[in-house]
N, C-alpha and C positions, 0 to 999 in steps of 0.2 A: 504494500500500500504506500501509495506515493504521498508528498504534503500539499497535493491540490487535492485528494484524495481524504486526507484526513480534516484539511478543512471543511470542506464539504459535511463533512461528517456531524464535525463539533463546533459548525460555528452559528448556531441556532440557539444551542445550549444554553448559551452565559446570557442571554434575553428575555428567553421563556426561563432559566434560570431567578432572575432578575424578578418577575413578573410576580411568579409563584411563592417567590422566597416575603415579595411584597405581601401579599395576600395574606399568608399566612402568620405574618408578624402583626399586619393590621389586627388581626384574629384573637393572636396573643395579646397584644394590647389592649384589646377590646375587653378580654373575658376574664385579664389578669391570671394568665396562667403562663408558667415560667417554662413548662418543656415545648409550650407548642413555640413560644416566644425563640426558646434557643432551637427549634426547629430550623426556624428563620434563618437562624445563626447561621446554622450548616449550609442549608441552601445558598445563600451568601457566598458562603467561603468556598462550597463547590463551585459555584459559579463564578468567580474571580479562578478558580484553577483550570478550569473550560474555557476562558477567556486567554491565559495565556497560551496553551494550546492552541487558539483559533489566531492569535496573533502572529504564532511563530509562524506557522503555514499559509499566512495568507501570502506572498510571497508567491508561492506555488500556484495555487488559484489564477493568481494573475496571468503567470507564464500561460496557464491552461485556457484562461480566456481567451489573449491574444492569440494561442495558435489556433481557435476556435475561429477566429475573424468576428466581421460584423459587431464589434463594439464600440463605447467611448472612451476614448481616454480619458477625458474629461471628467467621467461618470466614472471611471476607477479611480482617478486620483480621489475625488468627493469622496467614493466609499473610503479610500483607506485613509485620510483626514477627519472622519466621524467616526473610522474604528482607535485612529488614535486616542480619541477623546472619550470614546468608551472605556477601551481597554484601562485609562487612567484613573476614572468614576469607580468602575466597577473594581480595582485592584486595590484602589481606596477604600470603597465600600466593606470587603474581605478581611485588609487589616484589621478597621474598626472593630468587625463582627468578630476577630479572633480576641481583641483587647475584650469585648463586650463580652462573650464565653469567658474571659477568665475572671473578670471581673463578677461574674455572674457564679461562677466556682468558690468564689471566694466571699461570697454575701456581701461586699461591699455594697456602702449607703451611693446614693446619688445614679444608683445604674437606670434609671429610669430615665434620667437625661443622655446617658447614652443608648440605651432605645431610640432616642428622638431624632438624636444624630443618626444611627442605624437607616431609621424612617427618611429621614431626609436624603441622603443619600441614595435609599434605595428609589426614590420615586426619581430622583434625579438621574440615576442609572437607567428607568426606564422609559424617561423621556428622550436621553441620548442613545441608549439599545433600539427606541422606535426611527429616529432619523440611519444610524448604520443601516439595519433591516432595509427600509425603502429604500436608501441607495443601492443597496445590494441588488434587491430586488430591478431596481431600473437600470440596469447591468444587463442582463440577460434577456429585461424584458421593453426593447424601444419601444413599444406601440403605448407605456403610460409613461413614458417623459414626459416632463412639462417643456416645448422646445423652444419658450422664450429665456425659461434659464437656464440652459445649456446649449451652448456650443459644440455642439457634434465632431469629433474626430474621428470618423469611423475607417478605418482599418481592414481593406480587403486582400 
C-alpha cells in the first residue's frame, strides 16, 4: 500500500473524528458524566493521531492526482493550505485533550474550564475539518466549483 493509498484511507478520519469526539463531549457536558466526557478525550487524541497520518501522505495523493490529469492546481494548493491549518487545530486540540485526561486522573479542581477549552477547540476543528473536506472534495469533483473563485489550472 502506497501513501496516496493510505491517505485515501485515513484522511476522513481526523473530521468525522472531530465531529463525533464533538458530540459526544457536548453529551458529557450536558449530563455531567466524566467517562463519557473522557470518551471525548480519546476521540480527540485519536483523531489528532489520524490526522498526522493523513498529513504525512498527503504528498502522495497529490502525485496520484496529477498523474490522474484533469485537475487544479489551484484547488490543490487551497486543499493543502486548509489541511495545514487543520492539521495545527486538531494537533492542538489532542494535546489539550491529553493534558485534560491527566488532569482528569488526577481530580484536579478547575478541569471544567478545560472542558471549555477542549469545547472550543473542538468546534473550531470542525469548522476548519469542514473547509479541508470541500476543498478536497472540489479536487476530484469540477462540476461544484464555485468558478469565480478559482482560477482553473487544469493539467492534461
Amino acid at each position: 500500500m502506497d501513501s496516496s493509498q493510505i491517505h485515501l484511507l485515513v484522511n476522513h478520519i481526523p473530521i468525522t473524528g472531530v465531529l463525533i469526539g464533538l458530540f459526544v463531549l457536548i453529551a458529557g457536558l450536558s449530563f455531567k458524566k466524566d467517562l463519557v466526557k473522557i470518551t471525548a478525550l480519546g476521540i480527540f487524541i485519536f483523531s489528532g493521531l489520524t490526522a498526522i497520518l493523513a498529513q504525512l501522505t498527503g504528498e502522495g495523493a497529490e502525485k496520484l492526482a496529477k498523474k490522474a490529469g484533469n485537475f487544479s492546481e489551484t484547488m490543490i494548493h487551497m486543499h493543502e493550505e486548509y489541511s495545514r491549518a487543520f492539521f495545527a487545530i486538531v494537533v492542538i486540540l489532542s494535546f489539550t485533550a491529553i493534558v485534560t485526561y491527566y488532569l482528569q486522573l488526577k481530580k484536579k479542581r478547575k478541569l471544567f474550564y478545560m472542558y471549555i477549552v477542549v469545547l472550543i477547540l473542538a468546534i473550531g476543528s470542525a469548522f476548519v475539518g469542514y473547509t479541508v473536506s470541500n476543498s478536497g472534495r472540489q479536487i476530484h469533483h469540477p462540476e461544484i466549483r464555485n468558478s469565480k473563485d478559482v482560477i482553473d489550472v487544469t493539467l492534461r
